[in-house]
C-alpha positions, -999 to +999 in steps of 0.1 A: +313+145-176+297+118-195+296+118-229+265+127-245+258+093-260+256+078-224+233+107-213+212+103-244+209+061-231+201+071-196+171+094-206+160+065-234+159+040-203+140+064-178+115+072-208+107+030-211+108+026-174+081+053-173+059+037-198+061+002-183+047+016-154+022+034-168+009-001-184+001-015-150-034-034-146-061-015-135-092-026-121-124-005-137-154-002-115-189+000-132-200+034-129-236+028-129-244-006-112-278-024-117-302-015-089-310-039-061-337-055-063-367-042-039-378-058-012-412-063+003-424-036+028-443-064+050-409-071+070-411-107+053-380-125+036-376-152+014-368-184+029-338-188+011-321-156+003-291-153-024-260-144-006-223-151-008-190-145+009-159-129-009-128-135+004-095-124-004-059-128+010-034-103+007-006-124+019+017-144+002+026-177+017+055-193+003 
């Protein structure tokens, strides 16, 4: 049997473990976004619309 100082040590560094992962980032999403802007009923669209392209790799390459 260990002696209770060990077990005591073991317990200290499962407690810190725990809280370092608690402290992981997060990513917070807006609950209430903005609302889109409306477009016109006439089936008409603006020459030049706003738009965009997001792109994001999930694979490291070394």
């Amino acid at each position: 049997m260990l002696p209770p100082f060990i077990i005591e040590q073991i317990r200290q560094r499962e407690r810190e473990e725990k809280a370092r992962r608690s402290e992981r980032p997060r990513l917070e999403l807006p609950l209430h976004p903005e609302p889109l802007p409306q477009r016109e009923e006439h089936g008409e669209r603006p020459e030049r619309e706003e738009r965009g392209v997001v792109i994001i790799d999930l694979l490291e390459n070394d």
